[in-house]
N, CA, C and O of each residue as an XYZ file, in Angstrom:
356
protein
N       0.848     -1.176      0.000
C       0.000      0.000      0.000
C       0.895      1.240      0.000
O       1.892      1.511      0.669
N       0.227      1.921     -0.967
C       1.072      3.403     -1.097
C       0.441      4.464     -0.263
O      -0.401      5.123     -0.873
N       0.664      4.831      1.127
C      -0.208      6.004      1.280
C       0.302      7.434      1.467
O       0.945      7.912      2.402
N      -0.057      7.883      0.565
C       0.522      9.695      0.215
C      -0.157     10.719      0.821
O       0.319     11.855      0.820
N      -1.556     10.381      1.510
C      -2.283     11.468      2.291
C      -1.842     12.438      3.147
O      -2.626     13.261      3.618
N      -0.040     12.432      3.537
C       0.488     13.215      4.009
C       1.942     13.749      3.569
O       2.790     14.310      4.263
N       1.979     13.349      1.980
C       2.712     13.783      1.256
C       2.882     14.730      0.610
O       2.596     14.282     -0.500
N       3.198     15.956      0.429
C       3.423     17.242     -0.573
C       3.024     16.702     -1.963
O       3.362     15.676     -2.553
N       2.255     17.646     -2.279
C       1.554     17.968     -4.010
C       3.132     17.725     -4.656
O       3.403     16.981     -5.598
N       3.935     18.438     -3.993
C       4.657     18.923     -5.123
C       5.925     17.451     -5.326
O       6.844     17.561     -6.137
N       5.758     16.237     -4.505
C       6.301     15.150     -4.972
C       5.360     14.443     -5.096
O       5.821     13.359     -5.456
N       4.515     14.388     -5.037
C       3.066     12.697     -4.772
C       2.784     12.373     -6.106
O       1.903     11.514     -6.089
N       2.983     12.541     -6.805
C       2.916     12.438     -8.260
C       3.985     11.618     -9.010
O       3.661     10.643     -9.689
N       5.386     12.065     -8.865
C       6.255     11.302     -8.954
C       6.314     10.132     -8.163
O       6.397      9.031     -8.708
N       6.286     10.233     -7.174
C       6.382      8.898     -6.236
C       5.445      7.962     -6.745
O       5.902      7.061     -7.449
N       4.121      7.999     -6.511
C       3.236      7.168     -7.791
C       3.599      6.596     -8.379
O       3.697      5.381     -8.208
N       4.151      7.549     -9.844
C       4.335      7.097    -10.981
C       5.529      6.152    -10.605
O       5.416      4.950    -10.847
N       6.499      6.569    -10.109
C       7.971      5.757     -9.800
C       7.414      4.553     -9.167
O       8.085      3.545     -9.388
N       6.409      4.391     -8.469
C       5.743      3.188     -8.028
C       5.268      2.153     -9.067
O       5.674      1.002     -9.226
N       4.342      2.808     -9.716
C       3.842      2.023    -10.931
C       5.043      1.415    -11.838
O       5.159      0.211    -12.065
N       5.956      2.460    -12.345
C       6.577      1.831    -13.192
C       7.603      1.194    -12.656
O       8.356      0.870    -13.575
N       7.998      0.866    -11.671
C       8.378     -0.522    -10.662
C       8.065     -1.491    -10.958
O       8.867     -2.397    -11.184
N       6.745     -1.616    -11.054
C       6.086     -2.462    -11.028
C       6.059     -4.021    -11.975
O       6.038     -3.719    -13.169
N       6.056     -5.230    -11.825
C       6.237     -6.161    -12.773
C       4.834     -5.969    -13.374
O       3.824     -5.550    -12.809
N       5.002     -6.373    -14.662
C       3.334     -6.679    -15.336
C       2.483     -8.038    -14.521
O       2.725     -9.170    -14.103
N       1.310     -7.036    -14.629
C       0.372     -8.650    -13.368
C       0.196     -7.798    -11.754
O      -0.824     -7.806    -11.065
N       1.718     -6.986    -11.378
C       1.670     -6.644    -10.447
C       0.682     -5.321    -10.000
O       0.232     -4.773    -11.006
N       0.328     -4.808     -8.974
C      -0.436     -3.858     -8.479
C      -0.223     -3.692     -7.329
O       0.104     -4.571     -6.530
N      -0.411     -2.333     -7.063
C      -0.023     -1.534     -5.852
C      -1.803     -0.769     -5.085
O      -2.732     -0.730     -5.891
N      -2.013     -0.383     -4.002
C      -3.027      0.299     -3.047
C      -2.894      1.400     -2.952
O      -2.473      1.795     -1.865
N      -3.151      2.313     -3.913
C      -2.774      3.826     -3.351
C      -3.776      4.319     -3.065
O      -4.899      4.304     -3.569
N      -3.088      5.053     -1.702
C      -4.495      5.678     -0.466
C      -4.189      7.403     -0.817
O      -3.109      7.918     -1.106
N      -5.256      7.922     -0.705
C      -5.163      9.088     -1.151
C      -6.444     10.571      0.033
O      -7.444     10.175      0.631
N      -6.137     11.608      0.042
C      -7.174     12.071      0.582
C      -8.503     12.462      0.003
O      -9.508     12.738      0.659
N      -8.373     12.453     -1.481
C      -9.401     12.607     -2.181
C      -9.244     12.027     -3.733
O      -8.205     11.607     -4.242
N     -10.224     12.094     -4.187
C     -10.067     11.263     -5.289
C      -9.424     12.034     -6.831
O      -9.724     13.026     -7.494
N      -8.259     10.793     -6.930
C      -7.270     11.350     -7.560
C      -7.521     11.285     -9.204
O      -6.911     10.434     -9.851
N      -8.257     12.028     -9.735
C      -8.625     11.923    -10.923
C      -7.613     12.640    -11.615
O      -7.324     12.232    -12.740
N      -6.978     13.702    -11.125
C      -6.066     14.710    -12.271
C      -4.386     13.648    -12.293
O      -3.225     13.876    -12.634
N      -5.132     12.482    -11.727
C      -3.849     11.248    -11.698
C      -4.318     10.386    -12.517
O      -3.399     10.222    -13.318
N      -4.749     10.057    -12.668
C      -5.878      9.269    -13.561
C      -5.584      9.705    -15.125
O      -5.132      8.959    -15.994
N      -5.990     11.253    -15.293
C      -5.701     11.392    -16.463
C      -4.315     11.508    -17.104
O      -4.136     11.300    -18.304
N      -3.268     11.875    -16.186
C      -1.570     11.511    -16.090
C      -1.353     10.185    -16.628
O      -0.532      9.887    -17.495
N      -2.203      9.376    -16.006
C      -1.634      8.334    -16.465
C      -2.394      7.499    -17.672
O      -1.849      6.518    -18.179
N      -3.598      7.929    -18.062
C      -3.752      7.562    -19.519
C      -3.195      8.323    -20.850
O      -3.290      7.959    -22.022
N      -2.636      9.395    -20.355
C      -1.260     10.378    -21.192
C      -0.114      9.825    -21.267
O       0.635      9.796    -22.243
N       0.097      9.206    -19.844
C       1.604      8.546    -20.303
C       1.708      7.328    -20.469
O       2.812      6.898    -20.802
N       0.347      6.199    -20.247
C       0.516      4.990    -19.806
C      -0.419      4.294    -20.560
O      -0.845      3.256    -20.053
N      -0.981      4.728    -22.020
C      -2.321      4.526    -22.094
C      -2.219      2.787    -22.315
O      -1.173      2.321    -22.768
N      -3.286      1.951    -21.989
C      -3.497      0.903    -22.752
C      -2.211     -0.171    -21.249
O      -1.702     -1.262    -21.508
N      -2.046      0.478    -20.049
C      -0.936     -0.011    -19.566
C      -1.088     -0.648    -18.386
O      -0.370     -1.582    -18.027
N      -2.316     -0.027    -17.528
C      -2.987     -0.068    -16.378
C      -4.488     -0.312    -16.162
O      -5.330      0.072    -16.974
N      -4.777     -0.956    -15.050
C      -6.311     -0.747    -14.495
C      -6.494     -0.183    -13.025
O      -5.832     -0.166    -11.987
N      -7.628      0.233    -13.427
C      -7.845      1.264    -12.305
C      -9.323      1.190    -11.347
O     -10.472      1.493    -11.669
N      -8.869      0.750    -10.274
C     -10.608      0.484     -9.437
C     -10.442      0.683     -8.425
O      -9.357      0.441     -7.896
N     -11.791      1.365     -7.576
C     -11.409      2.385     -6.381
C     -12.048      1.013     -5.614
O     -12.863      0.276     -6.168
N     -11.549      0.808     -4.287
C     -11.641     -0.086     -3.489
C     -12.162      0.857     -2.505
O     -12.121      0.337     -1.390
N     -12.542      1.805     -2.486
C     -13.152      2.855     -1.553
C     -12.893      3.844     -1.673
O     -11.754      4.192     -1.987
N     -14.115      4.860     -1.412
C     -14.372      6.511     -2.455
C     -15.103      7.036     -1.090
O     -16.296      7.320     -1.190
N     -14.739      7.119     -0.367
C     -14.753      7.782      0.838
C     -14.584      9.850      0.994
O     -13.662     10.301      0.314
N     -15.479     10.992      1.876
C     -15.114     11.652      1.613
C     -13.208     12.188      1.087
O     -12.655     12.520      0.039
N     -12.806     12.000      2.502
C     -11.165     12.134      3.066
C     -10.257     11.313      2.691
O      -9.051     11.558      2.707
N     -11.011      9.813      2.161
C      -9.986      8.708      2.083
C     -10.077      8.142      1.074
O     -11.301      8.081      0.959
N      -9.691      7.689      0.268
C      -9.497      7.175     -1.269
C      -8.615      6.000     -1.317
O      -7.426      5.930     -1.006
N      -9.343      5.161     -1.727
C      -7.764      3.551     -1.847
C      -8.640      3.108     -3.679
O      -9.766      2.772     -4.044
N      -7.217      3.395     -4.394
C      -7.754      2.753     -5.854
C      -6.673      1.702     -5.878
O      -5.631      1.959     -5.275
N      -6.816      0.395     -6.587
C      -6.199     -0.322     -7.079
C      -5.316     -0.277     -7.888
O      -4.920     -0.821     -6.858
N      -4.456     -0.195     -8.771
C      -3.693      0.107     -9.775
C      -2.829     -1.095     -9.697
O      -2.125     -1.521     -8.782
N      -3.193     -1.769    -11.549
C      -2.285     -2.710    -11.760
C      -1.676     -2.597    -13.201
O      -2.284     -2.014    -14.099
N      -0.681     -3.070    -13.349
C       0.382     -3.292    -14.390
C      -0.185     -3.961    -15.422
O      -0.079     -5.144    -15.099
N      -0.812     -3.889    -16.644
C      -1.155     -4.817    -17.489
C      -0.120     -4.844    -18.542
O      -0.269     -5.675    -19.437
N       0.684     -4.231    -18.567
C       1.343     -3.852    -19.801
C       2.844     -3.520    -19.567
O       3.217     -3.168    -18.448
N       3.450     -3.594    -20.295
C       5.447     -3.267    -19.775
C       5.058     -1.982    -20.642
O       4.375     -1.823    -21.653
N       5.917     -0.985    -19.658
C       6.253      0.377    -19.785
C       7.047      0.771    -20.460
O       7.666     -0.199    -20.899
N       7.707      2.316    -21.104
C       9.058      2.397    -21.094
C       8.971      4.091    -20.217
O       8.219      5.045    -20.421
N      10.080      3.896    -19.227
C       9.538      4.624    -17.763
C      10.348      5.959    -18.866
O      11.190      5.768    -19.744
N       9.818      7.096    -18.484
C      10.367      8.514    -19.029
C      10.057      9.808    -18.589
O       9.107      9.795    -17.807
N      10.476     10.819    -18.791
C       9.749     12.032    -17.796
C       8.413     12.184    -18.153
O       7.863     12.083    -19.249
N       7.753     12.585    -16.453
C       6.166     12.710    -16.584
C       5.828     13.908    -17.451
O       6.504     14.935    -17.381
N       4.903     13.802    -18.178
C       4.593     15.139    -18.837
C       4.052     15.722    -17.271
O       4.036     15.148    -16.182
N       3.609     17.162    -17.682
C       2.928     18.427    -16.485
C       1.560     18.142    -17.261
O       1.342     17.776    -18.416
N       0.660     18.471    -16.106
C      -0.065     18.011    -15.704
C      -0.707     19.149    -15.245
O      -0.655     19.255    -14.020
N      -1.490     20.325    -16.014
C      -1.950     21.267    -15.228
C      -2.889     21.127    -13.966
O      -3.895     20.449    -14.173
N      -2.793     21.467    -13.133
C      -3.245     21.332    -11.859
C      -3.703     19.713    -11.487
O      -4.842     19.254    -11.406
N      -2.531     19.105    -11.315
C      -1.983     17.998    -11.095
C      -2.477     17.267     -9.641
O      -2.775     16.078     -9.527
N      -2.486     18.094     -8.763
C      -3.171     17.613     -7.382
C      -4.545     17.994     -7.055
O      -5.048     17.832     -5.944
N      -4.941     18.342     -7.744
C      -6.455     18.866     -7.463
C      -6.443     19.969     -6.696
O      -7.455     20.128     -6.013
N      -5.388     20.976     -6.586
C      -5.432     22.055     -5.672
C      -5.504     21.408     -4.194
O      -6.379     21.897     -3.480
N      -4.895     20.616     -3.757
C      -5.017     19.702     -2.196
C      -3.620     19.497     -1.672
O      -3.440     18.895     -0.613
């Protein structure tokens, strides 16, 4: 489990991604979040399309846990930007 709910905007994004693309194909990670991370979501069908699945295991106001798994081998590279990337949070 990844939990970033008390991590800075201004790394939680990278760390993620550096998580995911860790990752073996098949494999999947728990990332807990304080709200629901959609402006991550779309990051990663920009950089990852066709690569991952994505299912919230709980959508809670404060608390967020989505699934994220590896379907696909990567080739890891800088994240594009991401205008307002954390949801302002």
């Amino acid at each position: 489990m990844l939990d970033v709910r008390e991590i800075p905007c201004s790394i939680k994004h990278g760390l993620i991604i550096q998580t995911f693309v860790d990752l073996k194909v098949g494999e999947h990670f728990i990332l807990r979040n304080g709200h629901d991370p959609v402006p991550l979501r779309y990051q990663f069908e920009a950089e990852f399309p066709d690569s991952f699945t994505w299912e919230h295991v709980h959508n809670l106001p404060e608390d967020v846990a989505v699934k994220i798994t590896k379907v696909k081998w990567v080739v890891p590279g800088l994240p594009k930007a991401v205008t307002g990337s954390c949801g302002n949070h």
